[in-house]
Backbone and ligand atoms as CSV (ligand in chain L), in Angstrom:
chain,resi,resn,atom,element,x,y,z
A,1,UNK,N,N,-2.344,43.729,-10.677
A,1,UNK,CA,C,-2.824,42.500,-11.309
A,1,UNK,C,C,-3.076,42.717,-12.810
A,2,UNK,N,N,-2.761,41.745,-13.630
A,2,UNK,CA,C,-2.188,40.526,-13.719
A,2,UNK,C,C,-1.005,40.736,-12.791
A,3,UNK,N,N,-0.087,40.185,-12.173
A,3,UNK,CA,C,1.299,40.132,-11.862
A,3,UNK,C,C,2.280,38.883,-12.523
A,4,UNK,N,N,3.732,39.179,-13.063
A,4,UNK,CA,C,4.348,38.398,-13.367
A,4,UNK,C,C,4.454,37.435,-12.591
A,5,UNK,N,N,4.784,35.983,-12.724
A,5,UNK,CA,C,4.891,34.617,-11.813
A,5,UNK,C,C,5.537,35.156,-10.629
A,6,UNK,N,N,6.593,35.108,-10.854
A,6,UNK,CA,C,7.384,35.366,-9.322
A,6,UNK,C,C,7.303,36.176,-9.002
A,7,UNK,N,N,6.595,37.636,-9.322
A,7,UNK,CA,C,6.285,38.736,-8.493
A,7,UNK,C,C,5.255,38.468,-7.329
A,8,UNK,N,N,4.066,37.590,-8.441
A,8,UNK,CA,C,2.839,37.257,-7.696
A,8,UNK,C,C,3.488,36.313,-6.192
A,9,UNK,N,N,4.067,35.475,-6.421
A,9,UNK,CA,C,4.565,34.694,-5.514
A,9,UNK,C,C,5.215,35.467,-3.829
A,10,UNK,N,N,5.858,36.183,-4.403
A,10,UNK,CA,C,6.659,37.113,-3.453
A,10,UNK,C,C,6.193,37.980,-3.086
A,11,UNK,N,N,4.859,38.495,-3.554
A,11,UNK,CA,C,4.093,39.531,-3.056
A,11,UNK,C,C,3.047,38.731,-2.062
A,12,UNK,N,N,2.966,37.422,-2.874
A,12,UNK,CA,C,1.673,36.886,-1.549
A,12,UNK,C,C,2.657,36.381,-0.200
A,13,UNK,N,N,4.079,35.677,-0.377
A,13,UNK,CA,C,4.826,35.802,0.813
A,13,UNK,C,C,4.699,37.053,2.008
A,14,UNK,N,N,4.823,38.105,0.683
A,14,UNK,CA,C,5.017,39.399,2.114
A,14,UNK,C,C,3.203,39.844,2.197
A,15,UNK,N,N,2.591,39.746,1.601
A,15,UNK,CA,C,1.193,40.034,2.326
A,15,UNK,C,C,0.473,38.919,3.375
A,16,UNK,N,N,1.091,37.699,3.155
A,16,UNK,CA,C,1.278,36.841,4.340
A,16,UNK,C,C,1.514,36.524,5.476
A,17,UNK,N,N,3.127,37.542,5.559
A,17,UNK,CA,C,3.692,37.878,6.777
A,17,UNK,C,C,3.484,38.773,7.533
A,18,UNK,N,N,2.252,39.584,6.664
A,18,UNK,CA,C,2.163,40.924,7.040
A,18,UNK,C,C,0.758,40.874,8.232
A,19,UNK,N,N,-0.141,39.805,7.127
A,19,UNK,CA,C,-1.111,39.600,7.627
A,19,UNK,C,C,-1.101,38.468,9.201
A,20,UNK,N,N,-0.054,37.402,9.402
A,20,UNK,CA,C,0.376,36.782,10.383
A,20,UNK,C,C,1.208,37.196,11.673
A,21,UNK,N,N,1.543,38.550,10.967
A,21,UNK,CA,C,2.717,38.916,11.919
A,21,UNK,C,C,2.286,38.544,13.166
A,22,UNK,N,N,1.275,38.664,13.789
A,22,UNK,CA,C,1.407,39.001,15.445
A,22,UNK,C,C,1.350,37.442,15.914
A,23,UNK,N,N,1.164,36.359,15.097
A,23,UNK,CA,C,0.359,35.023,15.059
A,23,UNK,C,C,1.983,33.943,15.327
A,24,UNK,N,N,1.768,33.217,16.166
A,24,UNK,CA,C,2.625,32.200,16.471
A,24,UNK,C,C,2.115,30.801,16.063
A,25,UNK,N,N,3.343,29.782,15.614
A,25,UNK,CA,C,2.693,28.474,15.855
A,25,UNK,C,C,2.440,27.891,17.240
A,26,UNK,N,N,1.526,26.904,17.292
A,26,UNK,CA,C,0.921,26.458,18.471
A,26,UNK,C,C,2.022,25.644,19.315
A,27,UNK,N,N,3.273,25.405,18.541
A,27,UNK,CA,C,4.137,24.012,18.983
A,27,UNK,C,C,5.284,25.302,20.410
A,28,UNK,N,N,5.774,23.869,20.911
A,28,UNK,CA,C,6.298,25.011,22.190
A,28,UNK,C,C,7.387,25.463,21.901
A,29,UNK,N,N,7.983,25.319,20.248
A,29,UNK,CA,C,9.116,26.661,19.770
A,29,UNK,C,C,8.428,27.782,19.741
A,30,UNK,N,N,6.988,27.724,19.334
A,30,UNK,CA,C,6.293,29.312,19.008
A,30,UNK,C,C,7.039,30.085,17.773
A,31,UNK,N,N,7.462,29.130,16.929
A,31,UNK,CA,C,8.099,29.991,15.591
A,31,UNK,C,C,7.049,30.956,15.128
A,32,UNK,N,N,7.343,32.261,14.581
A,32,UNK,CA,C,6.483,33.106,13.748
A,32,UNK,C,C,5.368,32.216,12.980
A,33,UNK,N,N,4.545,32.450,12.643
A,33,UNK,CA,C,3.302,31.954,12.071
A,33,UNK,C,C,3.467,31.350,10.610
A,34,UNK,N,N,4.314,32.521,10.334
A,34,UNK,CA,C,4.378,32.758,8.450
A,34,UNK,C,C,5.879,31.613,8.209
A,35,UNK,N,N,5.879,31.141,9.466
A,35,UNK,CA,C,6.957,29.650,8.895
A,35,UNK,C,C,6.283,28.495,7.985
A,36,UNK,N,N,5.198,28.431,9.106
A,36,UNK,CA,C,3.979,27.408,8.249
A,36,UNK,C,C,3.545,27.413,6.752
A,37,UNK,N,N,2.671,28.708,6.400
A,37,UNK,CA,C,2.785,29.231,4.960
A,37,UNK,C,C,3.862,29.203,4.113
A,38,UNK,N,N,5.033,29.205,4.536
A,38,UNK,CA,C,6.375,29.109,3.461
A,38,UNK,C,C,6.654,27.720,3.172
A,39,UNK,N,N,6.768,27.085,4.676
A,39,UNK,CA,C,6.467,25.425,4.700
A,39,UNK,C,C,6.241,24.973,3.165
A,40,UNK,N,N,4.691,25.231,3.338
A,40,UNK,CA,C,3.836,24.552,2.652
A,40,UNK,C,C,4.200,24.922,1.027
A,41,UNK,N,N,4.711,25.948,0.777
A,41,UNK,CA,C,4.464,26.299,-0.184
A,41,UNK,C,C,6.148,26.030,-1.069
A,42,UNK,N,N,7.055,25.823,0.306
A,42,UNK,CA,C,8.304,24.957,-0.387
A,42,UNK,C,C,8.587,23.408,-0.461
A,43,UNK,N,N,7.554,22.573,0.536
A,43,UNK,CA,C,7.128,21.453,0.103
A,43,UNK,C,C,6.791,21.494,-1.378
A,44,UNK,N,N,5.895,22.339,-1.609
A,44,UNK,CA,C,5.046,21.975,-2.932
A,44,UNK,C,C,6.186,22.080,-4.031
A,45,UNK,N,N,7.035,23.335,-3.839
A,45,UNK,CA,C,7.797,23.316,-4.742
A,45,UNK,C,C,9.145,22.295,-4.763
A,46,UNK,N,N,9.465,22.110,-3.889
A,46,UNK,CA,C,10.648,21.452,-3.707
A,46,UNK,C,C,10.826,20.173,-4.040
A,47,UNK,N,N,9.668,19.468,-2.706
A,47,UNK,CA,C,9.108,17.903,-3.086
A,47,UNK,C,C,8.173,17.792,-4.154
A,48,UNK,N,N,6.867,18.588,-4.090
A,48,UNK,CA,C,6.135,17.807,-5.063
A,48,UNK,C,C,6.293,18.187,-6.464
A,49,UNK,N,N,7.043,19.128,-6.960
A,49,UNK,CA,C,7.599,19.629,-8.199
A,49,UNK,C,C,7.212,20.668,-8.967
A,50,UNK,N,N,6.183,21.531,-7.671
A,50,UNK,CA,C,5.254,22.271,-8.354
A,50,UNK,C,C,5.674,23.241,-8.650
A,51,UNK,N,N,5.766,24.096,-9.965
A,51,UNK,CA,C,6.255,25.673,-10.253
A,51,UNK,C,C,5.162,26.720,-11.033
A,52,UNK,N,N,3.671,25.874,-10.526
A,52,UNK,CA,C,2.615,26.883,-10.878
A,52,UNK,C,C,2.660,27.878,-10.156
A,53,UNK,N,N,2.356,29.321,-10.538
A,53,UNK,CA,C,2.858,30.295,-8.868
A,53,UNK,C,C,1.592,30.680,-8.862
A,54,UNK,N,N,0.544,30.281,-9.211
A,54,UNK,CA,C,-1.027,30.535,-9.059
A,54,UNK,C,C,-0.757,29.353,-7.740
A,55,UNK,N,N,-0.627,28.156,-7.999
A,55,UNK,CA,C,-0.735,27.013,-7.013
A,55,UNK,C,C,0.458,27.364,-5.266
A,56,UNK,N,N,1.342,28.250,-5.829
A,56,UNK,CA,C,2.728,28.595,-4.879
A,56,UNK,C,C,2.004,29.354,-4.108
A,57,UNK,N,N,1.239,30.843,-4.582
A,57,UNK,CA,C,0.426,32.107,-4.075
A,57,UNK,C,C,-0.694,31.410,-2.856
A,58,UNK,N,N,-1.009,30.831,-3.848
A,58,UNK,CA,C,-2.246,30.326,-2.932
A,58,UNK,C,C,-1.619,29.426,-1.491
A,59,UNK,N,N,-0.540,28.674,-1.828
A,59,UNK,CA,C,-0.389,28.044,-0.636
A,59,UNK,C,C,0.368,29.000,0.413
A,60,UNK,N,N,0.636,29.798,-0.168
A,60,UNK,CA,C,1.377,31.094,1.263
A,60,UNK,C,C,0.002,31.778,1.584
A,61,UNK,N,N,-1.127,31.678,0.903
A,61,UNK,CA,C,-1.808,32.843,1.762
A,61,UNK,C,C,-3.120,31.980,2.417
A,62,UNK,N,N,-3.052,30.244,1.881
A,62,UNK,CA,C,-3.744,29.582,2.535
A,62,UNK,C,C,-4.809,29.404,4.201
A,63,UNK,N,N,-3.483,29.904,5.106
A,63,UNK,CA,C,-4.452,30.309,5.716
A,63,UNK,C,C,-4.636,31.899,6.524
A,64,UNK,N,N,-4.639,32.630,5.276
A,64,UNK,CA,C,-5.013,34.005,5.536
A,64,UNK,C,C,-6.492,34.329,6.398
A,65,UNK,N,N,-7.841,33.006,5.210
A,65,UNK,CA,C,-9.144,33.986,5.103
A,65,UNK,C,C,-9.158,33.204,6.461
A,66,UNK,N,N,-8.623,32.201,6.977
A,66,UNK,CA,C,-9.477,31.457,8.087
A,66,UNK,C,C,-9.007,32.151,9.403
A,67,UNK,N,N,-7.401,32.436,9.430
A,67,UNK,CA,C,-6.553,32.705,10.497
A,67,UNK,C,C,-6.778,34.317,10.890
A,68,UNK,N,N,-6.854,35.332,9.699
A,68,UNK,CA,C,-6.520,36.603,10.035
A,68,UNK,C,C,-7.652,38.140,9.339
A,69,UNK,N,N,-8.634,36.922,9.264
A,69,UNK,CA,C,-10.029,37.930,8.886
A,69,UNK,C,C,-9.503,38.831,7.373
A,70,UNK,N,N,-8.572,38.479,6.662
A,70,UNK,CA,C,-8.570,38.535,5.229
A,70,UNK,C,C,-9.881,38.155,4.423
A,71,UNK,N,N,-10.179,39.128,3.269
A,71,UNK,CA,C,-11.670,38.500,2.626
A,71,UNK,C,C,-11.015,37.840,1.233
A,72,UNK,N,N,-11.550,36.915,1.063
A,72,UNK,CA,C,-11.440,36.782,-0.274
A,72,UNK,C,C,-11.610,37.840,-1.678
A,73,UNK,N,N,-12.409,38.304,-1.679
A,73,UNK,CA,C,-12.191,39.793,-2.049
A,73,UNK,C,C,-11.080,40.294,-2.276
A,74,UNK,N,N,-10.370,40.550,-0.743
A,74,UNK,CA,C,-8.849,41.161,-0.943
A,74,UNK,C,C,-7.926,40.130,-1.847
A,75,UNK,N,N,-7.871,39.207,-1.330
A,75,UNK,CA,C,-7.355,37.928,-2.089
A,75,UNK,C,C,-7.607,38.056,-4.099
A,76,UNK,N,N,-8.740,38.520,-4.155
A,76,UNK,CA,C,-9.188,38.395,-5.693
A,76,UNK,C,C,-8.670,39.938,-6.314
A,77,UNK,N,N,-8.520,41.056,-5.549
A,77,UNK,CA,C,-8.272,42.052,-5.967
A,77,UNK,C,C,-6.483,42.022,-6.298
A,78,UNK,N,N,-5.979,41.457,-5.196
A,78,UNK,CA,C,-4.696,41.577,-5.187
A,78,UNK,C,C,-3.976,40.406,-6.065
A,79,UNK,N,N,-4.507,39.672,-5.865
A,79,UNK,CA,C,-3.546,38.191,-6.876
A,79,UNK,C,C,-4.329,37.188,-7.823
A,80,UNK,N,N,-5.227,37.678,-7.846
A,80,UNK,CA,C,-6.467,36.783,-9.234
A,80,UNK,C,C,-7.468,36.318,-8.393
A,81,UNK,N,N,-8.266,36.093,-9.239
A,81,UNK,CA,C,-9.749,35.113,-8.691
A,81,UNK,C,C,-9.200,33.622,-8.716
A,82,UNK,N,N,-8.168,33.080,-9.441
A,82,UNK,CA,C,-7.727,31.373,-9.223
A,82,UNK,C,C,-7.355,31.661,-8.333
A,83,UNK,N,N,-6.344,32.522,-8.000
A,83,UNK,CA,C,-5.445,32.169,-5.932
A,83,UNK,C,C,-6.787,32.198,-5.244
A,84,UNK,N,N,-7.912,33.467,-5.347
A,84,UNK,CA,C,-8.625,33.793,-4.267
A,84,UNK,C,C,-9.697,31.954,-4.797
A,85,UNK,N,N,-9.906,31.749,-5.209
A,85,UNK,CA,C,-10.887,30.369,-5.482
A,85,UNK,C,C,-10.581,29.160,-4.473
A,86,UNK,N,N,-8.639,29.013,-4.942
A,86,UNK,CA,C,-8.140,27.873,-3.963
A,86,UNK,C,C,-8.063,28.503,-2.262
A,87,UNK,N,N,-7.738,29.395,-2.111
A,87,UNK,CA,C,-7.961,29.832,-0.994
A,87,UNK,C,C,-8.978,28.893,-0.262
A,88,UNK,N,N,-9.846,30.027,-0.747
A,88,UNK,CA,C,-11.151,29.616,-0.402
A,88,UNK,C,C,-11.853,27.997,-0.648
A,89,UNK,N,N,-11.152,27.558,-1.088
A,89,UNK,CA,C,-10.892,25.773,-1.451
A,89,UNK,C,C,-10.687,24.744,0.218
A,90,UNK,N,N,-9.734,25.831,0.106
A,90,UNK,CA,C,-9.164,25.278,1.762
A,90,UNK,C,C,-9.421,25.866,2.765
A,91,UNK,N,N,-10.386,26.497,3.083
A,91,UNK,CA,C,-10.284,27.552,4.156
A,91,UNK,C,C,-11.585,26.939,4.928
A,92,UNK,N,N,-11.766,26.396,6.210
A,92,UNK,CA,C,-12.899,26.343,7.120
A,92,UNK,C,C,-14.195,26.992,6.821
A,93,UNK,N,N,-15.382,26.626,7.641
A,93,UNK,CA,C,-15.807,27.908,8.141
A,93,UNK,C,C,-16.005,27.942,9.457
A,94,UNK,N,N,-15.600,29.270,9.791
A,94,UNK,CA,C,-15.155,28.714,11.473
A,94,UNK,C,C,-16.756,29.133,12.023
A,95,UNK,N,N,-17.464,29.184,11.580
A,95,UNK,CA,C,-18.829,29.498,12.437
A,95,UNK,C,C,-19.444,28.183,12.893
A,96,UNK,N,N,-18.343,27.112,12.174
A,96,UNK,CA,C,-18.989,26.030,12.592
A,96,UNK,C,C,-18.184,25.060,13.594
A,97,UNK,N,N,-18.846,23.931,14.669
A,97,UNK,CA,C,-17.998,23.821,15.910
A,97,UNK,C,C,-16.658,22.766,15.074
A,98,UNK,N,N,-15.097,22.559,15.721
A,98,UNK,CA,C,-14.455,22.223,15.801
A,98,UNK,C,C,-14.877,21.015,14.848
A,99,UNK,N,N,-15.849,19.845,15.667
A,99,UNK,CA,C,-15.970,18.810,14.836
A,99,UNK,C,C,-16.771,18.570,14.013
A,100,UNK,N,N,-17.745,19.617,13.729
A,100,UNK,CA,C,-18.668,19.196,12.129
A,100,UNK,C,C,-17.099,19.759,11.444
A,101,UNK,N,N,-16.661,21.088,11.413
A,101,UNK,CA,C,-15.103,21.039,10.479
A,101,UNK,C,C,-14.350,20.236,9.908
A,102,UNK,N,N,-14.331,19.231,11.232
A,102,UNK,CA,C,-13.379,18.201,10.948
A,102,UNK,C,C,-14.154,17.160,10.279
A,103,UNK,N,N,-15.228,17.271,10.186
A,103,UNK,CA,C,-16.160,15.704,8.983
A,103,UNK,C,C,-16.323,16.306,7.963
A,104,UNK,N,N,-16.242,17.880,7.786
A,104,UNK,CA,C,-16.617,18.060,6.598
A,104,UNK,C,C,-15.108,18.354,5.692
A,105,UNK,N,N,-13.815,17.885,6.339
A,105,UNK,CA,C,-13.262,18.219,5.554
A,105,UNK,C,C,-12.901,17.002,5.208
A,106,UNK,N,N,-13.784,16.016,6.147
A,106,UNK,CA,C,-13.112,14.494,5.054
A,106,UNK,C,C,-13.802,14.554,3.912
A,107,UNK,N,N,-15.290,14.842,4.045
A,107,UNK,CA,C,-15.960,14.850,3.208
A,107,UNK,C,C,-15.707,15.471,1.976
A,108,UNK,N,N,-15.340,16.614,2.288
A,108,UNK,CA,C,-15.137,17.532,1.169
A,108,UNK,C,C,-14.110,17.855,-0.031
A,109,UNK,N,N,-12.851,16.622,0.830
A,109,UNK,CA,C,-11.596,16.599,0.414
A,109,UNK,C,C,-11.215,16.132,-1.030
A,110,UNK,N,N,-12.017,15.162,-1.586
A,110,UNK,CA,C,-12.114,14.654,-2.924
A,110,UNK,C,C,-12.819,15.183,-3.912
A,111,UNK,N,N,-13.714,16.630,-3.412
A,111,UNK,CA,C,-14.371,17.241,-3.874
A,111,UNK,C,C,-13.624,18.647,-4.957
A,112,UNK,N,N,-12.539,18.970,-4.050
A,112,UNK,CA,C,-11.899,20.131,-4.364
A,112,UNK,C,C,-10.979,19.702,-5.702
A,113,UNK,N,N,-10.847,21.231,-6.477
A,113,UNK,CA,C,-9.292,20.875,-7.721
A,113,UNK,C,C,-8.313,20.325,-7.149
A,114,UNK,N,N,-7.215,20.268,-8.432
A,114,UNK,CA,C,-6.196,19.464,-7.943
A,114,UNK,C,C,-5.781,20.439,-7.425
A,115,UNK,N,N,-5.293,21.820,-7.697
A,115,UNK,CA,C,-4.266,23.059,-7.131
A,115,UNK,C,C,-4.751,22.833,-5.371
A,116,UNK,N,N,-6.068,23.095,-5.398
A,116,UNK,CA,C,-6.170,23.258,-4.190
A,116,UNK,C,C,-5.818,21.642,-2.746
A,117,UNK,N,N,-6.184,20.714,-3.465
A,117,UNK,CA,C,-5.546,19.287,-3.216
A,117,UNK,C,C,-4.107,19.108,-2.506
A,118,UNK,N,N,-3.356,19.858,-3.995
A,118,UNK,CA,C,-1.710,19.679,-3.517
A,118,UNK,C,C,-1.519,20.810,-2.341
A,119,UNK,N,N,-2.664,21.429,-2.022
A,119,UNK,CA,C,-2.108,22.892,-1.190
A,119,UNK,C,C,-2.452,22.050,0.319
A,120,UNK,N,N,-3.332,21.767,0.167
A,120,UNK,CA,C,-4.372,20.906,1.219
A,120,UNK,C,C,-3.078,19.495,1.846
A,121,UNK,N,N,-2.729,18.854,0.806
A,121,UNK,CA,C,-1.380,17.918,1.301
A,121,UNK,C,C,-0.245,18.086,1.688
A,122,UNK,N,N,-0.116,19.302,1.191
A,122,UNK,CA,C,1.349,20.002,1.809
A,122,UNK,C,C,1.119,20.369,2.974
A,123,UNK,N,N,-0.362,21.372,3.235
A,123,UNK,CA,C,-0.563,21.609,4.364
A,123,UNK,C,C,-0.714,20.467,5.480
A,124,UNK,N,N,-1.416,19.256,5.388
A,124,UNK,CA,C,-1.889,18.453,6.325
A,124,UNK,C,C,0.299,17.953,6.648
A,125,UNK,N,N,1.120,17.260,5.574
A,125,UNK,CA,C,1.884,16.953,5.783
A,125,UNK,C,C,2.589,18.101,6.810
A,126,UNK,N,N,2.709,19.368,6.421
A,126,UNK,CA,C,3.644,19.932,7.621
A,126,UNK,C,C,2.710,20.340,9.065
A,127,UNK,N,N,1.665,19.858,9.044
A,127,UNK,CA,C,1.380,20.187,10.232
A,127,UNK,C,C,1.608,19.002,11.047
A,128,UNK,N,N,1.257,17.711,10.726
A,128,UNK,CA,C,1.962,16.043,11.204
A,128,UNK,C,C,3.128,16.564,11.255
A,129,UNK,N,N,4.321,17.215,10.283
A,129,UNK,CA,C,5.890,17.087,10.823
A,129,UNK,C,C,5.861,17.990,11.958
A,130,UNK,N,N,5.470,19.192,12.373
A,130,UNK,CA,C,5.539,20.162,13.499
A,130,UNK,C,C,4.517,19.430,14.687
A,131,UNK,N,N,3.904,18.569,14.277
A,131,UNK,CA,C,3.334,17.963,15.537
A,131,UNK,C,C,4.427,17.310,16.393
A,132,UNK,N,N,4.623,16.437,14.993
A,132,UNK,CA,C,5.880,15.192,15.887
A,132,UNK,C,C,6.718,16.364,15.956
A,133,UNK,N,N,7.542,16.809,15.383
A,133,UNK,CA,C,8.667,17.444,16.298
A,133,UNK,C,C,8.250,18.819,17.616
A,134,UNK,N,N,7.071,18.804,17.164
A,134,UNK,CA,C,6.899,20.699,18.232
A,134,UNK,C,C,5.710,20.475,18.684
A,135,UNK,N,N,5.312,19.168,19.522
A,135,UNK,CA,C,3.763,19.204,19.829
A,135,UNK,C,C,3.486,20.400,20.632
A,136,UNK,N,N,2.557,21.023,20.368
A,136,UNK,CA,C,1.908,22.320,21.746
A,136,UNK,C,C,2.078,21.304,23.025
A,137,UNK,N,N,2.367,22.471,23.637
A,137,UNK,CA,C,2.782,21.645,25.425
A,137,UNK,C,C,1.301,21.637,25.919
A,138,UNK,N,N,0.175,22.057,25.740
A,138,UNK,CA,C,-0.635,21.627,26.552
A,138,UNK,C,C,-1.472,20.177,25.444
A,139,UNK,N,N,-1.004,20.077,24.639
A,139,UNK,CA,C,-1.781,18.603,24.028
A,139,UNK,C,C,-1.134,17.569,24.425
A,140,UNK,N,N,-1.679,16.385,24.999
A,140,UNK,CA,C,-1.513,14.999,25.488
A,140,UNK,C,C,-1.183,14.335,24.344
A,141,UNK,N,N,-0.206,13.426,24.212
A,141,UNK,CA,C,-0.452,11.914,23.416
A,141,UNK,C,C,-1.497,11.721,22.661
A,142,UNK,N,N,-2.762,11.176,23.298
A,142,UNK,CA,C,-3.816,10.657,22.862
A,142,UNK,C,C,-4.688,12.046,21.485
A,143,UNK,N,N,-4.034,13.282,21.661
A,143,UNK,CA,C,-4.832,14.591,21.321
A,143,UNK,C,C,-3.823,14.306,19.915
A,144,UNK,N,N,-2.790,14.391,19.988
A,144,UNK,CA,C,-1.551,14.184,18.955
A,144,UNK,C,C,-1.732,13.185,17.765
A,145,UNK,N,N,-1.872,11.681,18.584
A,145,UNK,CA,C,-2.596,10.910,17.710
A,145,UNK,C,C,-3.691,11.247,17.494
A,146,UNK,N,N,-4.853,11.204,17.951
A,146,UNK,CA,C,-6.437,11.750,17.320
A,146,UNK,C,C,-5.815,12.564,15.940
A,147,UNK,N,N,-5.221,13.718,16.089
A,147,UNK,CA,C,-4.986,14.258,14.481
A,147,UNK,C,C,-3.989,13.917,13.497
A,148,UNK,N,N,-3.117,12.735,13.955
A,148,UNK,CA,C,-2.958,11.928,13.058
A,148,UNK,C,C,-3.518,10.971,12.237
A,149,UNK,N,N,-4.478,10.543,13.436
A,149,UNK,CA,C,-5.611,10.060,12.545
A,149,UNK,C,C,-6.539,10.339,11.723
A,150,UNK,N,N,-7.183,11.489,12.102
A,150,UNK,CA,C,-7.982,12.408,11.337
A,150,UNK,C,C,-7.484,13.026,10.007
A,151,UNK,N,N,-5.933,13.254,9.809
A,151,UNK,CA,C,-5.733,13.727,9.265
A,151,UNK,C,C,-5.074,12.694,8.069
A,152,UNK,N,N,-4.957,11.542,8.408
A,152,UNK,CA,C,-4.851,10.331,7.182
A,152,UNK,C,C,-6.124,10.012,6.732
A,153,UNK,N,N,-7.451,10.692,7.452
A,153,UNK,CA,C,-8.676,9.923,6.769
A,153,UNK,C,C,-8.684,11.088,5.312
A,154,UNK,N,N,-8.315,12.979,5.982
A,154,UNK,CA,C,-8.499,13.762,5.097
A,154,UNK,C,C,-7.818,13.427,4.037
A,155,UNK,N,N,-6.234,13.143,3.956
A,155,UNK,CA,C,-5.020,12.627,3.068
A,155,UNK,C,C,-5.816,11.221,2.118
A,156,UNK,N,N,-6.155,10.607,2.454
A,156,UNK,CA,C,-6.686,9.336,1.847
A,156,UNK,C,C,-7.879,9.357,0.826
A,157,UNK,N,N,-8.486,10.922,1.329
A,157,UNK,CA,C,-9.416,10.988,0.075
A,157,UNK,C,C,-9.134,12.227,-1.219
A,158,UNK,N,N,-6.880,12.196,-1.014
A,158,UNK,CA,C,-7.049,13.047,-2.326
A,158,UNK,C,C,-5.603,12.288,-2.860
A,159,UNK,N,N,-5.292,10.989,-2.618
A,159,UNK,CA,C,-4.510,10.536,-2.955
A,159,UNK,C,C,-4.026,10.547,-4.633
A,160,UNK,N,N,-3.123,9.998,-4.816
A,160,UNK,CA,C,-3.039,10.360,-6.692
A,160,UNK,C,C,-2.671,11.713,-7.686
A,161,UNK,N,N,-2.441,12.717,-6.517
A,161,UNK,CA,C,-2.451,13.546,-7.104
A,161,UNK,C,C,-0.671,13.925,-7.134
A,162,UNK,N,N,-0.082,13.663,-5.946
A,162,UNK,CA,C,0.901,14.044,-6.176
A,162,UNK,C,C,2.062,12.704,-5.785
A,163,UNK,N,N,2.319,11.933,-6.564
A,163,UNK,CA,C,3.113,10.721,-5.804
A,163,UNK,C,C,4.622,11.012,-4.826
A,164,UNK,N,N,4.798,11.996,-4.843
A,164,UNK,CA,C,6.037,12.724,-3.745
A,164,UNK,C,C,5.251,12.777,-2.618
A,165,UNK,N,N,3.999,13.664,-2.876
A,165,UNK,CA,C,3.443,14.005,-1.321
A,165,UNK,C,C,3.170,13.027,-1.165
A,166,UNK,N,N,2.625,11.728,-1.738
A,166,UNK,CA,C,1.811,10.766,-1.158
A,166,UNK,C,C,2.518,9.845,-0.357
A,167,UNK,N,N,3.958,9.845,-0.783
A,167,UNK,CA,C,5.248,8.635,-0.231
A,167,UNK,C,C,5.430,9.520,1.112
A,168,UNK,N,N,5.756,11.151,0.794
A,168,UNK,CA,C,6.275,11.917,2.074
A,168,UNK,C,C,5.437,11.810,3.628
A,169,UNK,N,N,3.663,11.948,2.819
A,169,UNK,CA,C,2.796,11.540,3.917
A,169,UNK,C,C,3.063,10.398,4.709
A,170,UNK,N,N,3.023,9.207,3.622
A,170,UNK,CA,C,2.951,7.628,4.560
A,170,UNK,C,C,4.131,7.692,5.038
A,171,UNK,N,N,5.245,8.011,4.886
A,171,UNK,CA,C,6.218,7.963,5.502
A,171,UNK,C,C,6.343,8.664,7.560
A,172,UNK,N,N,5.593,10.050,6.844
A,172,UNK,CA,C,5.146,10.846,8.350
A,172,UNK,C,C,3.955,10.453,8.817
A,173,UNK,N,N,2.626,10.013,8.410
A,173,UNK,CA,C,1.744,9.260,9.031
A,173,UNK,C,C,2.270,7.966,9.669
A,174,UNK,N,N,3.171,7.252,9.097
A,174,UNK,CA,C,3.922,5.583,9.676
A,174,UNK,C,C,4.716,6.331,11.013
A,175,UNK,N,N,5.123,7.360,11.400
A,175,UNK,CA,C,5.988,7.942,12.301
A,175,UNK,C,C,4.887,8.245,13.843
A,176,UNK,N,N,3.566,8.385,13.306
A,176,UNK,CA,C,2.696,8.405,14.470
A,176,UNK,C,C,2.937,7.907,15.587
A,177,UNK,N,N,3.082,8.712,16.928
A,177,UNK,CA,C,3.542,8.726,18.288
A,177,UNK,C,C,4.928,8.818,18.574
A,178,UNK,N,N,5.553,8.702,17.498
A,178,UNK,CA,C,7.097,8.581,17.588
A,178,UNK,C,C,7.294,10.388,18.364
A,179,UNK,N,N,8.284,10.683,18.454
A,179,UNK,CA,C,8.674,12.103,19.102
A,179,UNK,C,C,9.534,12.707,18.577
A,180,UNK,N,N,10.094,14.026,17.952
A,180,UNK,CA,C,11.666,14.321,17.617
A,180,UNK,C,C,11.722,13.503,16.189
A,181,UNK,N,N,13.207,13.866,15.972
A,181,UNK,CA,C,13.751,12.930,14.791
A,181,UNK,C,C,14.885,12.227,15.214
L,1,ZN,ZN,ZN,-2.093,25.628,7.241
């Protein structure tokens, strides 16, 4: 550290994968974990136009501190105190039950920077697209929608920030219950 842009970027990819390896998504492909993290972090670049690699870093290692007992610390030693900040921007705390989590991240959602915002929209958007296409086989309908819903109340309180993500969202929030493509 410092690290050049795209070093930093490609180093938080592979300390990502490294840190996810054993970790699957929940949907019944069970793709590697570290699909999600790349997801998010080629949304940002692709669709929403982003080529900050402080804002790129952070969205690959997004959910390191929550998913894989990573400290922020490590995060601040290895790729700056801004990646380790947004991190930690977006990251739970899981000591707390399922649904105070889920009120406090409506709450909290208009609260955070923008970096961490666009990381937070990329994220909510690809987890709605892997719902509809890869719901986990043991979630019902009614479980599917519930976090579509929940997750347009979180989306709704950081609107403005990125008008790509914001069209890409309503577009995949309007798709709610639909199945596949
Ligand atoms: Zn995520």
């Amino acid at each position: 550290m410092p690290e050049v842009p795209l070093s930093l970027v490609l180093s938080a990819a592979s300390f990502a994968a490294e840190r996810h390896q054993k970790q699957r998504r929940k949907g019944v492909d069970a793709v590697p974990y570290i699909n999600h993290p790349l997801g998010v972090a080629s949304v940002l670049a692709r669709d929403a136009g982003v080529d900050d690699p402080v804002t790129l870093a952070a969205a690959l290692l997004h959910d390191t501190i929550e998913d894989t007992g990573t400290t922020a610390a490590e995060i601040a030693a290895l790729f700056g105190d801004e990646v380790a900040a947004i991190v930690l921007e977006v990251t739970d705390d899981k000591s707390l039950p399922s649904s105070v989590r889920k009120r406090k991240q409506i709450e909290h959602a208009s609260t955070i920077s923008t970096r961490a915002k666009l990381v937070k929209l990329a994220d909510k958007l690809c987890n709605v697209r892997d719902l509809r296409r890869s719901p986990p086989t043991d979630w019902p309908a009614e479980r599917v929608n519930g976090y579509f819903d929940w997750a347009k109340k979180v989306v709704d309180q950081m609107r403005g920030v990125s008008p790509a993500l914001d069209d890409l969202l309503d577009e995949e929030l309007g798709k709610r219950g639909e199945h596949g493509d």
